[in-house]
C-alpha positions as CSV (number, residue, x, y, z in Angstrom):
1,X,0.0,0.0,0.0
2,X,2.7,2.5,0.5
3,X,4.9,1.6,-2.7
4,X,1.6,2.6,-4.6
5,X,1.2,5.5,-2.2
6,X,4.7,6.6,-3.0
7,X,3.6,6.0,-6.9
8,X,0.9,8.3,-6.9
9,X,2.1,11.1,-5.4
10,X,0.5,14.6,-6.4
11,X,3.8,17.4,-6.7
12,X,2.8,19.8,-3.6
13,X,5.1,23.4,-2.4
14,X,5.7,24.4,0.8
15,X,4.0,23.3,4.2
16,X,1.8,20.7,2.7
17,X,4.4,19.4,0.8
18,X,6.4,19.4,4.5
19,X,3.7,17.9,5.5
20,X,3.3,14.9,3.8
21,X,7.0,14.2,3.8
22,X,6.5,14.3,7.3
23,X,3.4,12.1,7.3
24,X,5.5,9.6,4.6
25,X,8.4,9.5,7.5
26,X,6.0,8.3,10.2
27,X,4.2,5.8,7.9
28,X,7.1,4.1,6.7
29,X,8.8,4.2,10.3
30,X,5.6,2.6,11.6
31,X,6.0,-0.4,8.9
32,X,9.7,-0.6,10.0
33,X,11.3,0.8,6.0
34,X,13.6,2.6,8.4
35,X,16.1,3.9,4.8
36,X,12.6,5.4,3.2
37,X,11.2,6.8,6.9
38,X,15.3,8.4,7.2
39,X,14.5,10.0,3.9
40,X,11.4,11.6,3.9
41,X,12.3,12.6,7.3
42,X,15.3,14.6,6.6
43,X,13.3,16.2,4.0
44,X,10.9,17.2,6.0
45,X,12.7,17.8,8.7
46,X,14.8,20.0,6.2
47,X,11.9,21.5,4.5
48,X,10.6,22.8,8.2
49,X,13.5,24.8,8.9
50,X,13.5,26.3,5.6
51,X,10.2,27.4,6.4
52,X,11.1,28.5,10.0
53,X,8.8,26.0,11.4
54,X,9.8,23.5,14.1
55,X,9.6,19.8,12.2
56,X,10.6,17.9,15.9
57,X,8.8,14.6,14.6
58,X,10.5,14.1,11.3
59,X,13.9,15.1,13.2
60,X,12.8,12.6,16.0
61,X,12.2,9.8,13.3
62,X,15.3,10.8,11.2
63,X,17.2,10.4,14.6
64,X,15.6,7.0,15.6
65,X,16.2,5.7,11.9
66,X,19.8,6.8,11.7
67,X,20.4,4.1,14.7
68,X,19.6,1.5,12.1
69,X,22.3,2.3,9.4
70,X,25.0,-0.1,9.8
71,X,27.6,2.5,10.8
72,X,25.3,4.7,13.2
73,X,26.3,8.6,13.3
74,X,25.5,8.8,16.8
75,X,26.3,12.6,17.2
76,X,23.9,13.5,14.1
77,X,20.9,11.1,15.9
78,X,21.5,12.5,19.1
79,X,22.0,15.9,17.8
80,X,18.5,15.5,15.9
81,X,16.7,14.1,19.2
82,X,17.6,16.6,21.5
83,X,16.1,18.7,19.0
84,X,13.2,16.7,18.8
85,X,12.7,17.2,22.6
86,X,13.9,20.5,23.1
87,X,12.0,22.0,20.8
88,X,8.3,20.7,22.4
89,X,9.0,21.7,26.0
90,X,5.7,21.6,26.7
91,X,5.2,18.4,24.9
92,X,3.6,15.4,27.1
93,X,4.6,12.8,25.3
């Protein structure tokens, strides 16, 4: 279902297209694609900055997924979650 997800997507700008990177991130992070979810994370997680938003849960997933390359960059994943936590202080989860 996501391959043909991936297939069909509509070109978007800005936000939404932030957005869906984001939401592409969690999906495939969720079915355990951890090379697609570190992907569209970073750009999303790139595309928020650029629009001076705050993208904490495509950096939190692009930090997570890092963890499973088989050399880890442990100061970009921990970089990327304290991010991800910092940046929601008020953030319950």
């Amino acid at each position: 279902a996501l391959a043909a997800m991936d297939a069909n997507r509509k070109p978007l700008f800005g936000a939404d297209e932030e957005r869906e990177n984001a939401m592409y991130a969690l999906l495939h992070f969720l079915n355990n694609d951890y090379i697609k979810a570190k992907r569209y994370a970073l750009t999303a997680y790139e595309q928020g900055v650029k629009l001076a938003g705050s993208p904490t849960l495509p950096a939190y997933i692009y930090a997570v997924s890092l963890l499973y390359d088989e050399v880890p960059n442990l100061d970009e994943a921990n970089a990327k979650f304290q991010y991800s936590i910092a940046s929601e202080p008020n953030n319950p989860l």
